[in-house]
SETIDREN-359135 format. One record per residue (C-alpha): residue in one letter; x, y, z; chain. Coordinates in pm, 1 decimal. Example, Ala and Ser with C-alpha at 12.3 -4.5 7.8 and 13.67 -1.06 7.14 Angstrom:
BEGIN
+----+----------+----------+----------+----+
: aa :       xx :       yy :       zz : ch :
+----+----------+----------+----------+----+
:  a :   1230.0 :   -450.0 :    780.0 :  A :
:  s :   1367.0 :   -106.0 :    714.0 :  A :
+----+----------+----------+----------+----+
***
This chain:
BEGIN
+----+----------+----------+----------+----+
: aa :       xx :       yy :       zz : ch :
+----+----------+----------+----------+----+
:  x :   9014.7 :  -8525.2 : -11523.1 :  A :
:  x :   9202.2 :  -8794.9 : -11342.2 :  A :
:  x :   9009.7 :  -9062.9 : -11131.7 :  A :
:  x :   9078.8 :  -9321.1 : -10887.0 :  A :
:  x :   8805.1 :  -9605.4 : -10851.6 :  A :
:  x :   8851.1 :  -9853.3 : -10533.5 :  A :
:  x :   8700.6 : -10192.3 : -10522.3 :  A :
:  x :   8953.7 : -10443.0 : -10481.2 :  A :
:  x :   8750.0 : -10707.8 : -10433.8 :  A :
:  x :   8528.5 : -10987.5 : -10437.4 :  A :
:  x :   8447.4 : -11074.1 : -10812.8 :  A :
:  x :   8080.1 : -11017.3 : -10854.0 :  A :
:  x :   8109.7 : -10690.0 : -10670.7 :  A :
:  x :   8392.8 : -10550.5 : -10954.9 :  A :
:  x :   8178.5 : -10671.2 : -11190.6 :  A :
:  x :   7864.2 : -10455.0 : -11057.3 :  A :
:  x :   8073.8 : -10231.5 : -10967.3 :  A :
:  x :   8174.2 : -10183.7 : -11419.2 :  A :
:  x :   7886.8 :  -9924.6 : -11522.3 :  A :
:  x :   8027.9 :  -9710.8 : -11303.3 :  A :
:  x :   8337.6 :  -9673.2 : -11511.7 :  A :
:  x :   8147.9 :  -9714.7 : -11820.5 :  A :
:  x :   7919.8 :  -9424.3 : -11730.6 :  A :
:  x :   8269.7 :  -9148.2 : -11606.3 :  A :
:  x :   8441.1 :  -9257.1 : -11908.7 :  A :
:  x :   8152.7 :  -9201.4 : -12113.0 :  A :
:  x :   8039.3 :  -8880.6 : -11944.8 :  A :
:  x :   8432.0 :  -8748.2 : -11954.2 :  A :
:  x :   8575.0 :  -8911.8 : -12249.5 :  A :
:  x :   8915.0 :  -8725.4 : -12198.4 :  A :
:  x :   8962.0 :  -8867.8 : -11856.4 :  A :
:  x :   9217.0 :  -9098.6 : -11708.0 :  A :
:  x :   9036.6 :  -9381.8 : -11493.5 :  A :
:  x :   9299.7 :  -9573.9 : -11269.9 :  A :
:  x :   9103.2 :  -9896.7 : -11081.3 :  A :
:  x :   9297.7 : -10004.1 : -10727.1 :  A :
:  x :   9168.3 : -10373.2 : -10708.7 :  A :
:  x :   9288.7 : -10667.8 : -10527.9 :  A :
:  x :   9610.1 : -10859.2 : -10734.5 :  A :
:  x :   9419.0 : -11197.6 : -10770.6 :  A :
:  x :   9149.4 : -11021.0 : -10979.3 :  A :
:  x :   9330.9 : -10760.6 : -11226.9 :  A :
:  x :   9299.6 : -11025.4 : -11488.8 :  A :
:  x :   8956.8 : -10900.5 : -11511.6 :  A :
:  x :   9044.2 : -10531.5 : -11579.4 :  A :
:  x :   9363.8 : -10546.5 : -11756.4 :  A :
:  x :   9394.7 : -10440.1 : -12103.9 :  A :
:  x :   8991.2 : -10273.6 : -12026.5 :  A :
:  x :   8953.3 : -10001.8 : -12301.5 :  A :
:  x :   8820.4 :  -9742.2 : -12055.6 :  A :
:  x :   9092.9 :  -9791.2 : -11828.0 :  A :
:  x :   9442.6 :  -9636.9 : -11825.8 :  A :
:  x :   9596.7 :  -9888.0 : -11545.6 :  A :
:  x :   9525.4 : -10093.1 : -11263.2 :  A :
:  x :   9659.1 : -10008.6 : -10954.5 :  A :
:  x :   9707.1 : -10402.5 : -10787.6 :  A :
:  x :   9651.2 : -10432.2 : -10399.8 :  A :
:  x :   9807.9 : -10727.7 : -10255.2 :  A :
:  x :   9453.4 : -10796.8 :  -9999.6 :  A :
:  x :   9671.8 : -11066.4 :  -9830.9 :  A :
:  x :   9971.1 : -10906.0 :  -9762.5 :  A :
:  x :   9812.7 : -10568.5 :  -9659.6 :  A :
:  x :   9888.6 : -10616.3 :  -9257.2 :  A :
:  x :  10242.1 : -10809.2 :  -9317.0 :  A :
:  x :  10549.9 : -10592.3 :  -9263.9 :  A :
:  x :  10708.1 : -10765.4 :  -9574.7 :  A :
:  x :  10449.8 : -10568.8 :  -9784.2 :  A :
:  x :  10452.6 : -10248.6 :  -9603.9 :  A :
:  x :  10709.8 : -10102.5 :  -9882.3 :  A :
:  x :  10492.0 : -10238.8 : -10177.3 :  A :
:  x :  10213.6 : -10024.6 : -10008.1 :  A :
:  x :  10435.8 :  -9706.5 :  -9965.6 :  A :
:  x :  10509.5 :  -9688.6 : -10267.1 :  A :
:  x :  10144.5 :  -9742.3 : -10421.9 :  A :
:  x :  10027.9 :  -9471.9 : -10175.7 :  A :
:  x :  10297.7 :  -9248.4 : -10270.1 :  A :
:  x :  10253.5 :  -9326.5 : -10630.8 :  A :
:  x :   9886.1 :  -9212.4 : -10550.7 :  A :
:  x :   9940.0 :  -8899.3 : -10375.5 :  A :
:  x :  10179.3 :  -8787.2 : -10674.0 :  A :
:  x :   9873.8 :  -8843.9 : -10942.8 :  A :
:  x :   9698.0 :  -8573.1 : -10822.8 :  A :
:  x :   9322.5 :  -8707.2 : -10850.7 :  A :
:  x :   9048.0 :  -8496.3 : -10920.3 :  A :
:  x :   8849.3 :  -8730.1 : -10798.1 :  A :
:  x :   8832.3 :  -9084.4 : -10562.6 :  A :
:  x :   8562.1 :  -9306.4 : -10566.7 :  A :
:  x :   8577.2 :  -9575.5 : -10302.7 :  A :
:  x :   8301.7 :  -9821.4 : -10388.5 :  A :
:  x :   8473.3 : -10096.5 : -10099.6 :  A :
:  x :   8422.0 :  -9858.1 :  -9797.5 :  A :
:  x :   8609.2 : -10035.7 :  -9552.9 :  A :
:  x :   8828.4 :  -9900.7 :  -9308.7 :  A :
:  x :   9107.8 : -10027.0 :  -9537.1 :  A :
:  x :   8997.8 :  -9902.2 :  -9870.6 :  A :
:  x :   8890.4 :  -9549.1 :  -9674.5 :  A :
:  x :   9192.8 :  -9509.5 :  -9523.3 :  A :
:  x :   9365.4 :  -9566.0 :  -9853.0 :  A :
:  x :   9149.5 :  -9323.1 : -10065.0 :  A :
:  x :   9173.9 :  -9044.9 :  -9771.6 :  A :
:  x :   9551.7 :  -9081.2 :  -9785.7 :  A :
:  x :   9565.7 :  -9072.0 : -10191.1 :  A :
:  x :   9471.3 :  -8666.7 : -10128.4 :  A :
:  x :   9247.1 :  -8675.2 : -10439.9 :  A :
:  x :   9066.5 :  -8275.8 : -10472.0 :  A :
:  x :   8700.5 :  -8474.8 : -10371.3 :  A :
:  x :   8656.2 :  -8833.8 : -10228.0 :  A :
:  x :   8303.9 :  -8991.3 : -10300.6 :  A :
:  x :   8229.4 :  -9353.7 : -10067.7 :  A :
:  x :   7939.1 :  -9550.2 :  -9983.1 :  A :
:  x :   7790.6 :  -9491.2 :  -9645.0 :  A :
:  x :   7856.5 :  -9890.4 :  -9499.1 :  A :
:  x :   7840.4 :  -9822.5 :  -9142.5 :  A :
:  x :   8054.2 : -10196.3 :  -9079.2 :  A :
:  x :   8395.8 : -10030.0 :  -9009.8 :  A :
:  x :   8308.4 :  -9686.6 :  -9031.3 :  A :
:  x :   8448.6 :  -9583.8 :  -9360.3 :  A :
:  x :   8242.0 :  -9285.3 :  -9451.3 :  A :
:  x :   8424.5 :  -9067.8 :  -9180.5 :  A :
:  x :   8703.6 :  -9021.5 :  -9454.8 :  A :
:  x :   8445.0 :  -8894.1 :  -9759.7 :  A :
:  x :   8378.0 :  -8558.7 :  -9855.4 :  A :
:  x :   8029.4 :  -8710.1 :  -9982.7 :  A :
:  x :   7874.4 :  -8970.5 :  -9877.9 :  A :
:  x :   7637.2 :  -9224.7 : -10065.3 :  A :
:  x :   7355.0 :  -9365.4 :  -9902.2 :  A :
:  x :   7192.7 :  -9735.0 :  -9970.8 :  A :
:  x :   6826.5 :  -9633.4 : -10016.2 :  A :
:  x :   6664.4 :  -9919.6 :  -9858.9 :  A :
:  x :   6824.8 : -10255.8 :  -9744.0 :  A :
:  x :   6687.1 : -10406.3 : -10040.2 :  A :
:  x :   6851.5 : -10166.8 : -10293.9 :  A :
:  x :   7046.4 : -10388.2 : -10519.1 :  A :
:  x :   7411.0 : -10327.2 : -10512.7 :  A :
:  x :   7483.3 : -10192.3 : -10854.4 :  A :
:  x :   7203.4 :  -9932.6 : -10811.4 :  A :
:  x :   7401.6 :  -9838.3 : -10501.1 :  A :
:  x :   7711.2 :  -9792.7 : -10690.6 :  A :
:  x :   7525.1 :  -9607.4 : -10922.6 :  A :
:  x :   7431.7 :  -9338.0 : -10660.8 :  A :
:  x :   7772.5 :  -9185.7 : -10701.2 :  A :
:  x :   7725.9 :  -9117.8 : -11017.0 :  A :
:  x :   7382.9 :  -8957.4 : -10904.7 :  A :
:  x :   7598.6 :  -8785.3 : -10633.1 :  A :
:  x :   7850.3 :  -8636.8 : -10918.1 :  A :
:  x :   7579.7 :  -8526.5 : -11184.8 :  A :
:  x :   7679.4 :  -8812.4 : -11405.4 :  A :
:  x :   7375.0 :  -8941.2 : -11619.3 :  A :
:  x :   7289.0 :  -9299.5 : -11593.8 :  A :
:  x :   7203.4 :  -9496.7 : -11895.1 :  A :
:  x :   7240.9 :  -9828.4 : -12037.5 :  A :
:  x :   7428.2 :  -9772.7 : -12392.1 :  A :
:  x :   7744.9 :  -9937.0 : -12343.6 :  A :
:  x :   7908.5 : -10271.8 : -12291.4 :  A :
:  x :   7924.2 : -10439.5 : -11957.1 :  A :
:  x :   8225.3 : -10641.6 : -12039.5 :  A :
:  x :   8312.1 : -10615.1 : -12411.5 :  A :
:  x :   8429.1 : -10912.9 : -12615.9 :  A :
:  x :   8791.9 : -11010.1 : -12588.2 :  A :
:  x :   8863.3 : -11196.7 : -12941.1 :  A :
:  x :   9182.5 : -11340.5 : -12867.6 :  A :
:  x :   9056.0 : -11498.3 : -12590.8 :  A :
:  x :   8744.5 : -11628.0 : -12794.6 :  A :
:  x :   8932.7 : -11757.1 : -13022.8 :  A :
:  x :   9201.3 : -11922.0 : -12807.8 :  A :
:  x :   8894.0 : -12117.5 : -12605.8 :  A :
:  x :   8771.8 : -12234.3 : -12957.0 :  A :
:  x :   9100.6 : -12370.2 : -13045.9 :  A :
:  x :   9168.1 : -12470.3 : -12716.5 :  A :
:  x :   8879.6 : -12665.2 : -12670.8 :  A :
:  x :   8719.2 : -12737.9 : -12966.6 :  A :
:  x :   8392.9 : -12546.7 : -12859.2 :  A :
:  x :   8203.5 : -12515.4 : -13152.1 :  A :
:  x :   8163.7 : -12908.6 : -13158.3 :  A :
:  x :   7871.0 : -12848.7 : -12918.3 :  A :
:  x :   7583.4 : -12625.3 : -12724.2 :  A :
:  x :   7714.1 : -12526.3 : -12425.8 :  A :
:  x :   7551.2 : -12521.3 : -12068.8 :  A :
:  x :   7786.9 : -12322.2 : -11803.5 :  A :
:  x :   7794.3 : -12476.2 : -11448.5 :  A :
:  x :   7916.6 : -12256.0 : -11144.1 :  A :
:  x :   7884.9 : -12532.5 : -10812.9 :  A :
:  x :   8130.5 : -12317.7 : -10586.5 :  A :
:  x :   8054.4 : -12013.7 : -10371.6 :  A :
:  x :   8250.8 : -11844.9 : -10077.4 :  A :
:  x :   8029.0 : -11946.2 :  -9846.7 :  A :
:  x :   7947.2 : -12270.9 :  -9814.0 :  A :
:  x :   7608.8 : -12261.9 :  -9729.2 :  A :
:  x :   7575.2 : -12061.8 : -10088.6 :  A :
:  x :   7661.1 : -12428.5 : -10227.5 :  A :
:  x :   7430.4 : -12624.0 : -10338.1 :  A :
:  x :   7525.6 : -12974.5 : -10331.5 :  A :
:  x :   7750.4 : -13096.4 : -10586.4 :  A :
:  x :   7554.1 : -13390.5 : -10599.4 :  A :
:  x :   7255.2 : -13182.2 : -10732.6 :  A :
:  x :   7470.0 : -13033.6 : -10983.1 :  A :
:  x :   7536.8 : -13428.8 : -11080.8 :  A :
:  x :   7160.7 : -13523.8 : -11089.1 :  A :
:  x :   7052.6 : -13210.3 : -11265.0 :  A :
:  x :   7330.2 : -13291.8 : -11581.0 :  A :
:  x :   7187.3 : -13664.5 : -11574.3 :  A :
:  x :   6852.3 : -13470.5 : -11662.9 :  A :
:  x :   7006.8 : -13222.4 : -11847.8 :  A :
:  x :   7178.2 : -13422.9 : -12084.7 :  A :
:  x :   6839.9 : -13660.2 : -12173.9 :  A :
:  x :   6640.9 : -13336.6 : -12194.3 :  A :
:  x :   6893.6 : -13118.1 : -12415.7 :  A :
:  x :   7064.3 : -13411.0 : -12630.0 :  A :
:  x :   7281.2 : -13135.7 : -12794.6 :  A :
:  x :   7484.8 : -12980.1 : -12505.1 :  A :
:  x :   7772.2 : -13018.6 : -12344.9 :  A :
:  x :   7861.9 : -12901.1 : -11944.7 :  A :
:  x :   8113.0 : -12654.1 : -11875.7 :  A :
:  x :   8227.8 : -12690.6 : -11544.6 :  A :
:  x :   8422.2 : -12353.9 : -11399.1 :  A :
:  x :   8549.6 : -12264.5 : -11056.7 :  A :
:  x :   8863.2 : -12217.3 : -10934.1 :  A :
:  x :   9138.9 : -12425.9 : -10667.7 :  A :
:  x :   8885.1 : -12479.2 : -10400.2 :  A :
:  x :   8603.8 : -12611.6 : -10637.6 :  A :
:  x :   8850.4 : -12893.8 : -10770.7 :  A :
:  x :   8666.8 : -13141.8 : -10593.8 :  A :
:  x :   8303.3 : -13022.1 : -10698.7 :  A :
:  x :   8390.9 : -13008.2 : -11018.0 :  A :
:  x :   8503.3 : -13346.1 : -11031.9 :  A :
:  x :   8154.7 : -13501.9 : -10847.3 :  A :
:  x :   7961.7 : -13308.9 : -11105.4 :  A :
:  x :   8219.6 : -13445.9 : -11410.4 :  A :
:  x :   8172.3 : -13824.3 : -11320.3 :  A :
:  x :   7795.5 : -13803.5 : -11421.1 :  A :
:  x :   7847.2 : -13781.1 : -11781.2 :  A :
:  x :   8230.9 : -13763.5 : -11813.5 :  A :
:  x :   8169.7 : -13811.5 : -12219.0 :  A :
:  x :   7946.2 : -13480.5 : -12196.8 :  A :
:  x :   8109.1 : -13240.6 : -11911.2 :  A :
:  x :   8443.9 : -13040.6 : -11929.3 :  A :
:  x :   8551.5 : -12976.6 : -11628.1 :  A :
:  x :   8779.9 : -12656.7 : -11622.2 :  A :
:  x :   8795.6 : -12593.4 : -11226.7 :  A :
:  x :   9146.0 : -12454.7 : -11149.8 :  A :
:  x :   9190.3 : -12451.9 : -11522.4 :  A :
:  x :   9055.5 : -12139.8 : -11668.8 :  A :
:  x :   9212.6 : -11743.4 : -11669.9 :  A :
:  x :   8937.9 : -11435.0 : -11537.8 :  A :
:  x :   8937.4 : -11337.2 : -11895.8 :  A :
:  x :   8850.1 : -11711.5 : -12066.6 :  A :
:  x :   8607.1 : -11746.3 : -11755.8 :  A :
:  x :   8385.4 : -11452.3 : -11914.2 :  A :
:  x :   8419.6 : -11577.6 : -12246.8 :  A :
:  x :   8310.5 : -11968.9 : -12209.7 :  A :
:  x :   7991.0 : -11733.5 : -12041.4 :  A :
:  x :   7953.0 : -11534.8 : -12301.1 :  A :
:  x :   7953.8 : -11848.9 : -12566.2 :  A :
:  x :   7693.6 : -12034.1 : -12336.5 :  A :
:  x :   7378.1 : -12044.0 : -12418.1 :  A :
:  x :   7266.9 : -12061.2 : -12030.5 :  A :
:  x :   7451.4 : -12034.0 : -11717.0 :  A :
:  x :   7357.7 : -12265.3 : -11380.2 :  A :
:  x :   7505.7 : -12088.7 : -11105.6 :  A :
:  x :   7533.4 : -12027.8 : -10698.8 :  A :
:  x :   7491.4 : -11680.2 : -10626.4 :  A :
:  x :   7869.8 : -11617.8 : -10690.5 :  A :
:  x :   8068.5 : -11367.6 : -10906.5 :  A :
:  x :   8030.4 : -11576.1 : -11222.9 :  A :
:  x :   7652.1 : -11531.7 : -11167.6 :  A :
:  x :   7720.3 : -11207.2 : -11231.3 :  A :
:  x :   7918.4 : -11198.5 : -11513.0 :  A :
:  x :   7637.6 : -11413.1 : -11694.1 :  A :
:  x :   7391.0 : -11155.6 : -11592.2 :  A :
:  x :   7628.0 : -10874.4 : -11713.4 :  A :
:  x :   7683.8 : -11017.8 : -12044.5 :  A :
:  x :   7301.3 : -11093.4 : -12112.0 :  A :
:  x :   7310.8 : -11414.4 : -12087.4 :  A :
:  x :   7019.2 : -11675.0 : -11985.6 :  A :
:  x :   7134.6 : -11745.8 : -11592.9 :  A :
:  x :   6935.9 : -11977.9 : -11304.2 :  A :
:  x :   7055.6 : -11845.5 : -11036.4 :  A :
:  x :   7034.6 : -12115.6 : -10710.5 :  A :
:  x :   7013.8 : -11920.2 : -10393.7 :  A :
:  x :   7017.0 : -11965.8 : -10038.0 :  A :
:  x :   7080.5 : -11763.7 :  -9724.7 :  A :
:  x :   7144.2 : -11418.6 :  -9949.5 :  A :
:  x :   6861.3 : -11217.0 : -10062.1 :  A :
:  x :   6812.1 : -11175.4 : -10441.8 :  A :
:  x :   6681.4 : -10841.9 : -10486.1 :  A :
:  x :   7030.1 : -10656.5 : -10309.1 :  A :
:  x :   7262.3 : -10906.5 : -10481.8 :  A :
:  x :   7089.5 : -11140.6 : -10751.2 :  A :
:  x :   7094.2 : -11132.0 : -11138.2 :  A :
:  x :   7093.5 : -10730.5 : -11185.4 :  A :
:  x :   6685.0 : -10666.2 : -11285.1 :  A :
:  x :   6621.1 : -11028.8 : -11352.7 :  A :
:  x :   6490.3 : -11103.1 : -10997.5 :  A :
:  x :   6255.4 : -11407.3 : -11190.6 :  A :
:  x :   6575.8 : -11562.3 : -11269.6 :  A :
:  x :   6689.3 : -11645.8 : -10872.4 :  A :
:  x :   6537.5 : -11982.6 : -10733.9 :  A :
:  x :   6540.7 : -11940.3 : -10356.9 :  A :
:  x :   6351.1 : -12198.3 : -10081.6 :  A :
:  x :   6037.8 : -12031.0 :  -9926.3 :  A :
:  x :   6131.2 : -12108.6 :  -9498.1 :  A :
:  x :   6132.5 : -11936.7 :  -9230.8 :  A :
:  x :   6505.1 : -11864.7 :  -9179.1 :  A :
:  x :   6585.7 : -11751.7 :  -9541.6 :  A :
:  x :   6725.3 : -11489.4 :  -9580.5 :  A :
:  x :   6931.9 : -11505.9 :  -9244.7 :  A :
:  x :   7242.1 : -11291.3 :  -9475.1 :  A :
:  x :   7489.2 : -11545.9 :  -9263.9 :  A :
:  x :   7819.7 : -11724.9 :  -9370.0 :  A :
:  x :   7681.0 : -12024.2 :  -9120.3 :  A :
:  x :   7416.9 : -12192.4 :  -9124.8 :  A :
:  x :   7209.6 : -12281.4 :  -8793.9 :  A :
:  x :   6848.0 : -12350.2 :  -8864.9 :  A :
:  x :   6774.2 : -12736.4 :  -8711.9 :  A :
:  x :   6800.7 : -12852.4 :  -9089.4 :  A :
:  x :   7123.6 : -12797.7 :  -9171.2 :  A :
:  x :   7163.7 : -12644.2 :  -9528.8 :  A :
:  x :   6759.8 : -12730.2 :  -9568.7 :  A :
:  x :   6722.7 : -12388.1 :  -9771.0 :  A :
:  x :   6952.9 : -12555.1 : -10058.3 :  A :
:  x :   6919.1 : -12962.2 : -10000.2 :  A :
:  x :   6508.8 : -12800.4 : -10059.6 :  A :
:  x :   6561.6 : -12720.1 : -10381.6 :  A :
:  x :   6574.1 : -13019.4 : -10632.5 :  A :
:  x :   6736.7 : -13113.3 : -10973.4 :  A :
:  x :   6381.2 : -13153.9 : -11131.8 :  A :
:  x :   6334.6 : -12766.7 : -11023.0 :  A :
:  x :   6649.7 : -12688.0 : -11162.2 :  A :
:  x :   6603.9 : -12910.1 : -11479.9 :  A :
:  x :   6211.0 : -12691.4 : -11525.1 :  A :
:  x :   6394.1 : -12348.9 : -11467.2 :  A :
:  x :   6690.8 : -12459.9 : -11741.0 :  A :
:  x :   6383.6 : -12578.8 : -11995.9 :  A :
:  x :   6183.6 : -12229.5 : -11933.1 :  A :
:  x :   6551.6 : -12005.0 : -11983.2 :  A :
:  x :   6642.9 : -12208.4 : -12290.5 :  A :
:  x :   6335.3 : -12176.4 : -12439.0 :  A :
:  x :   6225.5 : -12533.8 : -12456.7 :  A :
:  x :   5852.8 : -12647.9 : -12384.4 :  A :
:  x :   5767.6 : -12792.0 : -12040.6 :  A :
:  x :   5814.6 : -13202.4 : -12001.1 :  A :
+----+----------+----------+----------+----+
***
């Protein structure tokens, strides 16, 4: 059985997207799993045990002529594998196309209706409600194929080396650690770096023992560096700093995760770990903390959630700027077991 999994992209969708390839391999251990993802993210899946390759998409280069050969050849390279079977968990006109053209024996998508995708499937997988939350989508192939869903495996297993290098690297095991995530696509996903700055003032008098790890990458630079210069003794900032691979470790040796609703969010909920999730215009229940729906914060007003990358309700941002530190601080205390103030 050889199989051909497409999401390319964005981070916390591969990573809900990871049962699914858990469950096939599991279900066919003899199989060979290929994963077509964007280039920027193969980091994540490279070296995965239930993998035999990555397939890397270039997502930038995809309408430039200078890429056009790189593209041949991956689609050529495709068509020779002879798939039993394509799964295209993206379902966009670009990832459709792609699958459709790889000639795979059956093609399995998800029936997104934004670019019309599911015209190229041989079956289709409906979203049962609007509120079904993405992994259980992806899941509904699997449902679709026969495959058995359960829960005995590992999300993202342990990388050692890595582990290891962090510890030498950075000494980690000096301190408790408390994982900060201030960046988001969108930017009314943020919430204010400033908040992030007021809640590790409180943090660091409430939890004496902890230190602030920082992540994010290029474009959180700056955030990173307003939350850092409230206790520069205590935080490490490691925006632009970090690999995809060390990012899941410093989760995984956390002891709680402070997050956006952003792909690290869902690493720390894939991994098990404690997670406040801050959350503004997106709706929880289709794309928070898989099953931990307690662990979301979100601001009860009218407009939320209007699912939009802008923001125009006559408070600017108010669904985020709502939310306080001292919230924040209460929701940390309650995940880390400690007794109210």
């Amino acid at each position: 059985m050889k199989i051909l999994i497409l999401k390319p992209s964005s981070l916390g969708d591969v990573v809900q997207a990871m049962p699914v390839l858990r469950l096939l391999k599991l279900h066919w251990p003899d199989s060979e799993i290929y994963w077509w993802i964007n280039s920027r993210l193969a980091p994540l899946l490279e070296g995965d045990p239930d993998l035999t390759d990555v397939v890397r998409f270039n997502r930038r280069g995809w309408a430039a002529p200078a890429h056009w050969g790189e593209l041949w050849r991956s689609l050529c390279w495709s068509r020779n594998q002879s798939f039993d079977l394509v799964i295209d968990l993206q379902s966009l006109a670009r990832s459709g196309a792609f699958a459709w053209l790889a000639d795979g024996k059956l093609l399995v998508g998800l029936d997104d209706s934004r670019e019309g995708a599911r015209g190229f499937y041989d079956l289709v997988v409906p979203r049962r409600s609007f509120y079904t939350h993405a992994v259980d989508w992806y899941l509904g192939v699997l449902t679709a194929l026969s495959v058995p869903i359960h829960w005995n495996f590992a999300w993202l297993p342990e990388r050692p080396a890595v582990a290891a290098e962090i510890r030498r690297k950075w000494q980690t095991d000096s301190a408790r650690w408390i994982a900060l995530q201030p960046g988001a696509r969108w930017a009314n996903k943020r919430w204010p770096a400033e908040n992030y700055a007021g809640l590790v003032h409180r943090l660091a008098r409430a939890c004496p023992d902890f230190k602030f790890a920082i992540l994010g990458g290029e474009t959180d630079r700056d955030l990173g560096a307003v939350i850092a210069r409230a206790d520069p003794q205590r935080c490490l900032d490691l925006t632009d700093q970090i690999s995809l691979p060390e990012m899941v470790e410093w989760i995984r040796m956390s002891e709680l995760m402070i997050s956006n609703d952003t792909g690290p969010m869902h690493v720390a909920a894939a991994l098990g770990r404690p997670v406040v999730a801050i959350f503004g215009p997106t709706e929880p229940r289709r794309t928070g903390p898989y099953r931990r729906l307690r662990d979301a914060v979100q601001a009860s007003l009218p407009c939320v959630p209007c699912m939009k990358p802008r923001c125009s309700y006559f408070k600017p941002l108010e669904c985020l700027h709502v939310i306080s530190p001292d919230a924040i601080l209460a929701r940390a205390r309650e995940a880390l077991g400690m007794a109210a103030a």
